[in-house]
N, C-alpha and C positions, 0 to 999 in steps of 0.2 A: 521865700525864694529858695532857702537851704531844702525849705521841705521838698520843694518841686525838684528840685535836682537831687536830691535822694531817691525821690519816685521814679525818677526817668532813667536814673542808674540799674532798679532793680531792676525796671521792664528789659531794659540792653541787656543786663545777666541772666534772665529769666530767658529771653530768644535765643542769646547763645548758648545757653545750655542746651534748652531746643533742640537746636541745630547742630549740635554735638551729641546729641542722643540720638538724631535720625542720622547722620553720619557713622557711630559705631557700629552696626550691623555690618554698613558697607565695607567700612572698614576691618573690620574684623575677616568677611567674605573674603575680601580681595590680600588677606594675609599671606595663605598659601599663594596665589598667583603672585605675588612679588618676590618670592625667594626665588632663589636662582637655579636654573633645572637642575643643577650636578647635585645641590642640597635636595631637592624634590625625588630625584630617582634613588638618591642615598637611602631615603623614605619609603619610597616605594618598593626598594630590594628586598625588604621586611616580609611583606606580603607574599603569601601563596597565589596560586594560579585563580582562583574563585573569587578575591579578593581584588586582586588584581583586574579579574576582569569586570568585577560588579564596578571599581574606582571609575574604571576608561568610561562609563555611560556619563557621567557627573557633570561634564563640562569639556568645550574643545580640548583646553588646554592639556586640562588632565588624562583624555584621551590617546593625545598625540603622547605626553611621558609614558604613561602604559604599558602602549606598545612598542618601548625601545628595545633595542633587541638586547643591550646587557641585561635587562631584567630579565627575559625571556628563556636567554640561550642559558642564565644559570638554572630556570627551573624546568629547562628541559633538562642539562643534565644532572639534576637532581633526581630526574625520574630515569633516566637511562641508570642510575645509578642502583637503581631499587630492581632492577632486569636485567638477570645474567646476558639474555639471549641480544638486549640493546646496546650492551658495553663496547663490545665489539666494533659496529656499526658506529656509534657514538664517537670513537676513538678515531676514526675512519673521516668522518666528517670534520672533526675538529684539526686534522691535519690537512683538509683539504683546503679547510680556512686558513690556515697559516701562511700555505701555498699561493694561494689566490687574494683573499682579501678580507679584510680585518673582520670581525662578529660586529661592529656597530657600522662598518660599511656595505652592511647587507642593505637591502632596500627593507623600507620601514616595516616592520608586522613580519617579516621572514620567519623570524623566531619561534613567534606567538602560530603562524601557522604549521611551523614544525611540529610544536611541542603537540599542537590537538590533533594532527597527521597521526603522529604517532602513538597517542593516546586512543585514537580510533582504531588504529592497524593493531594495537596488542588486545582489546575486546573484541575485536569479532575475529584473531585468531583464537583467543581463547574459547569462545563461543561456540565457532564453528567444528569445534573439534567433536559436541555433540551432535553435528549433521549425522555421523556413523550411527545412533541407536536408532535401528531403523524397525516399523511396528510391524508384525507380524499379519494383523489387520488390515492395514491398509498400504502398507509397502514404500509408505513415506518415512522421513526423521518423523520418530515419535514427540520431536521436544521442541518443533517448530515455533509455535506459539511462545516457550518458556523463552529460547533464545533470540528472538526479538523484543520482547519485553524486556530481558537483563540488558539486551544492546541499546534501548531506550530508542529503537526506531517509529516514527512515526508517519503518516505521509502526507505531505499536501498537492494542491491542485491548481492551476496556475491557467487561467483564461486569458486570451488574447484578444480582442474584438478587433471590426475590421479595419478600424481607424491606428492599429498599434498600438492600442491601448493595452496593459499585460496587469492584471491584477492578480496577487497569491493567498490564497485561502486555505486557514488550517481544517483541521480535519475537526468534524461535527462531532460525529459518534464514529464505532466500531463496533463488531461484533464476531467473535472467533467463531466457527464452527470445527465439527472433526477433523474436515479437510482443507477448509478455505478460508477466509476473514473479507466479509463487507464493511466497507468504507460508505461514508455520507458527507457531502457536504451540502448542509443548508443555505439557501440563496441566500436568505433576508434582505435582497433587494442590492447585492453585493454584485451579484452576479449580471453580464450584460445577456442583454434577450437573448433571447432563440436565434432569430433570425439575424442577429448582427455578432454571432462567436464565429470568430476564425479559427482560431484553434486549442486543443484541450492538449496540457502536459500532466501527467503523472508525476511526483519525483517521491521514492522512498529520502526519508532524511535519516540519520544516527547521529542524536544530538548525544554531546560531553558533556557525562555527570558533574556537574559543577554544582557547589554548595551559594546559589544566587539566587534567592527566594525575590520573584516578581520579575525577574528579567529572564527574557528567551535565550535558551542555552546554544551556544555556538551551536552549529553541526554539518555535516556533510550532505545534500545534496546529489543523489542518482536519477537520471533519465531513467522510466520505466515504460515511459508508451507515451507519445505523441497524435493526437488525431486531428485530422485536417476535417473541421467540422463542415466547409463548406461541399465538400462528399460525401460526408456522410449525412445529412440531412438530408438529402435527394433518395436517398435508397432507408432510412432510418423505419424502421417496423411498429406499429404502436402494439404496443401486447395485453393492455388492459386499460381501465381509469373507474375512477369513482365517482362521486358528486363535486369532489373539489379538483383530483391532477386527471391526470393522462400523461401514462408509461410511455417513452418510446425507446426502443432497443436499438444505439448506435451501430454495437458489432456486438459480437459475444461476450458477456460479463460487463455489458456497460449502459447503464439505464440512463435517462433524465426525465426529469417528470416536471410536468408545465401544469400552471395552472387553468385550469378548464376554459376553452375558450380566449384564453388569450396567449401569447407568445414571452411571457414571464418566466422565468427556471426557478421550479419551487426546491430542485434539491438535484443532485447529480450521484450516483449511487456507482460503485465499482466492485466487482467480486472477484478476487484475486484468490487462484488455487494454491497449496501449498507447496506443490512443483520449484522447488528452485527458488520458494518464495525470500528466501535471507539473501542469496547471493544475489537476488534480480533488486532485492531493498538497497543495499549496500553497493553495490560494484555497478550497477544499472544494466539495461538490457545490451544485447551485444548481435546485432543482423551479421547474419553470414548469409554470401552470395550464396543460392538457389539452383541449382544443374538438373535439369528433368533428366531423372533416367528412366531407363528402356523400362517402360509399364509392360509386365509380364507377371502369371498369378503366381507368387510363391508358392513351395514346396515344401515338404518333409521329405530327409535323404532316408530317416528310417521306416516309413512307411507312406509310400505315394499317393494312399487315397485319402490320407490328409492334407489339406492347404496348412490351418495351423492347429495347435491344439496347445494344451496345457497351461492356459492363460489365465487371467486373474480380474475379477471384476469388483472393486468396491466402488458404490453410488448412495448419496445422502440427499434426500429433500428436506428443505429447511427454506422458512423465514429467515424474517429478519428477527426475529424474538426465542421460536423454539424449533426442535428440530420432530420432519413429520414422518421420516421414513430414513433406516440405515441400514443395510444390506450388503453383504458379501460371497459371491457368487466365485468358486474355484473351478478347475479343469475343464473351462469352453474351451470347443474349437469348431473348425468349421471345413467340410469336406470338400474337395479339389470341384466338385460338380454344382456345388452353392454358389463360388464366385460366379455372380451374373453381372452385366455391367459396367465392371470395374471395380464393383462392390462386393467385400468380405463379409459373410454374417454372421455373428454369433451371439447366440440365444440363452440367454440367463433363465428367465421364465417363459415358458411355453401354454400359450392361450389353453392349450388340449388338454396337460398334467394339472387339474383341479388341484392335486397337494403343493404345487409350487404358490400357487397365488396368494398374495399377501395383503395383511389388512394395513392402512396405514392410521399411526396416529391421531391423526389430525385434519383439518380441513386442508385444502389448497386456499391460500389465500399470503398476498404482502403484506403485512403493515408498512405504515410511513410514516413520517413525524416529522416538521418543519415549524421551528419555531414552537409559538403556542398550539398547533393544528396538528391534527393525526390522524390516519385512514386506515383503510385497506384495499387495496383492490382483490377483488375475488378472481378466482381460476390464474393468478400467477404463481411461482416459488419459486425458491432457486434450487438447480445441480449444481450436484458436484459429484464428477465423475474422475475415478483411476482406473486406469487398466494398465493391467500389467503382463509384460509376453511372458514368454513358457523360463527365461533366465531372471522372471522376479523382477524385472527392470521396469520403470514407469515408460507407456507405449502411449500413452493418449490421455492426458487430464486437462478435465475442462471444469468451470465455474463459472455459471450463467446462470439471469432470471430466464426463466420457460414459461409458456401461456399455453392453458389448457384450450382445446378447443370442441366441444358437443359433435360427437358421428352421430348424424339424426339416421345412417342406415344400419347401425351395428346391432345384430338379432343375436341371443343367446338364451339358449333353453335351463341353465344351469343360474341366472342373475337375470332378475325381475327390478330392472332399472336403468338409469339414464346413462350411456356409456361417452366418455371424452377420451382424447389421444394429445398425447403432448409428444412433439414432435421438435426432437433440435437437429440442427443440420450446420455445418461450416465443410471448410473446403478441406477437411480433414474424414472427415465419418458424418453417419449421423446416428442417435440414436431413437428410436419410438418404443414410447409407453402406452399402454393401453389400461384404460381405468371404469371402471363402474361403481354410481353412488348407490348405495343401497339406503333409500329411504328413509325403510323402518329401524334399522338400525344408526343411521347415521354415520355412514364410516363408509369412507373410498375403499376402492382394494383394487389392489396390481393385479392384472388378469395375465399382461404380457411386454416382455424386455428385451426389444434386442437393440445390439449394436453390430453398426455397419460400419467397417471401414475399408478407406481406399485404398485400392494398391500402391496406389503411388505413394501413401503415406507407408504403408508396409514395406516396400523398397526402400522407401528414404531410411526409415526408422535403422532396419539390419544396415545397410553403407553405409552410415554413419554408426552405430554403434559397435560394429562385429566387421 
């Protein structure tokens, strides 16, 4: 009898240990949420801004201490402290709070959004200040590329379908060119059909270098371009396809490609010129209302039988991989008797001058890549186009995929082969190329380039700049 009740004593000891050993984890877990917030924020005041914000994902609780604004508003001014030019300012604010109301009677996260406000505001002033080295080349900031990388901006894509549904997609790949950067974003089945997207958002982001290895870094968020897809798939152009997609061109610089045959989005592709391109990332795009003025052909006051002259042309054909042709063409212009139309012409290479025509490196063709799959469609590329007026100033840049198209009547006695024209056109200018494959050699070549543009874009351009 003693033995049995020794026996039944150890099993009782043996479950409650048990059950005190699956209990201490809990226990242990729920340590921190038992102390009292004033002891937890005490804790928290320790921590840097990185640290701080990798804590806040951990759990509600610890999210909501996080973001109190005394921990915030002292590592903001820790950092105003480190910046002549935010002492100032800083001081400014802190008396406005005295005035009005207390730093922890701010509404929740105030702080936390000040503090990355203006951690954003002092890199891209500092950034921006290389917009001035501007290339000789091509008449853009030469450092385009570098100062979007240090700013750490990146873009995503944000679809809406017609039910209101709104899903946000990072960016697949990139790819810089001399003058432009194409964007990708891959479906993989993320994306809603074709025929049920309402609408497509752009937004540059410039996320905060923060030291939080596996979480997404806060960042800011620009409007870049808006499109109302249920418009433009009525009027949308297909410019090529292969055996798997088909390209269709929404507007200039804006592809999507479907998969053959069905109404699927294998990838949505964007080419963005370097134009403006930090401040359109950063600050977003900015519509100003539109005023038609009086269409009349411009002039030259120092000699009248010019319209323009002294103008500046650089143009790049390029993939998505390598680049097929880069060319810069100085002092076009174009004689008061050329405007026909409405239309300005001026001619870079000339079908007739044999020494201007150029060979190009490479084929015409896209590649693509979605997922594990990759293609190319033949006779597309992308431009990209500057021009620039007779004061150096950017007059017309454009970044678009182009589609070659076969002239089965183009005769020429000097090229024994198949001649194409790639023609782009918006409500700005247009330009056409003229090309011939040479067989036996294997190698396209530019016969002829011109660009045209509108008066009304020549008007607008001098009223608003000059």
């Amino acid at each position: 009898m003693a033995a049995s009740t020794a026996a039944t004593s150890r099993v009782r000891a043996a479950r409650t240990s048990k059950r005190a050993d699956k209990s201490s984890p809990a226990s242990s877990q729920n340590f921190m949420e038992r102390l009292p917030s004033e002891i937890l924020i005490k804790i928290l005041s320790y921590l840097d801004a990185s640290a701080l914000f990798s804590i806040s994902h951990i759990n509600k609780h610890l999210h909501q201490l996080a973001n109190h604004n005394v921990l915030w508003s002292k590592i903001y001014l820790a950092e105003c402290g480190k910046n002549e030019e935010l002492k100032a300012k800083c001081v400014d604010e802190l008396l406005l709070e005295k005035d009005t109301v207390e730093v922890q009677d701010r509404a929740a996260g105030y702080w936390k959004w000040l503090y990355f406000r203006t951690v954003a505001a002092c890199d891209i002033k500092k950034w921006k200040r290389h917009l001035g080295l501007i290339s000789c080349h091509t008449g853009l900031p030469s450092q385009t590329e570098r100062i979007l990388r240090n700013l750490h901006v990146t873009w995503v894509l944000t679809a809406t379908d017609k039910s209101g549904h709104e899903g946000t997609h990072e960016l697949s790949w990139s790819r810089f060119c001399e003058t432009s950067v194409t964007l990708c974003w891959s479906a993989g089945g993320c994306l809603p059909n074709y025929q049920q997207i309402s609408t497509l958002q752009l937004h540059g982001v410039k996320r905060i270098v923060l030291n939080c290895p596996g979480l997404k870094k806060p960042g800011w968020r620009s409007l870049m371009a808006e499109l109302d897809m249920q418009a433009l798939t009525k009027s949308a152009q297909v410019i090529g396809r292969d055996r798997l997609v088909e390209l269709k061109l929404l507007q200039p610089g804006i592809i999507i490609g479907l998969w053959r045959g069905q109404c699927s989005v294998a990838f949505v592709m964007f080419t963005l010129h370097f134009h403006r391109l930090v401040e359109r990332s950063v600050q977003g795009s900015c519509v100003c209302p539109y005023v038609e003025p009086t269409v009349k052909p411009p002039f030259d006051d120092i000699d009248p039988e010019y319209g323009l002259h002294g103008y500046q042309l650089h143009i790049v054909l390029h993939d998505t991989e390598c680049e097929i042709m880069s060319r810069r063409f100085s002092q076009l212009f174009c004689r008061r008797t050329q405007v026909r139309d409405g239309l300005i012409q001026l001619t870079a290479i000339s079908r007739t001058d044999l020494s201007q025509h150029t060979r190009l490196s490479g084929c015409i063709a896209l590649p693509w890549r979605c997922e594990a799959l990759q293609g190319a469609v033949q006779n597309c590329c992308i431009m990209s186009l500057t021009l620039l007026d007779e004061f150096k100033k950017p007059f017309w840049c454009v970044s678009s995929p182009v589609s070659m198209a076969l002239e089965k009547t183009a005769i020429s006695y000097d090229y024994d082969g198949e001649h194409f024209l790639i023609h782009y056109q918006d409500s700005d200018g247009q330009v056409k190329m003229e090309l011939v494959w040479m067989k036996e050699q294997k190698q396209f070549y530019l016969l002829s380039l011109v660009v045209c543009l509108t008066v009304r874009k020549v008007n607008e351009h001098f009223s608003r700049e000059y």
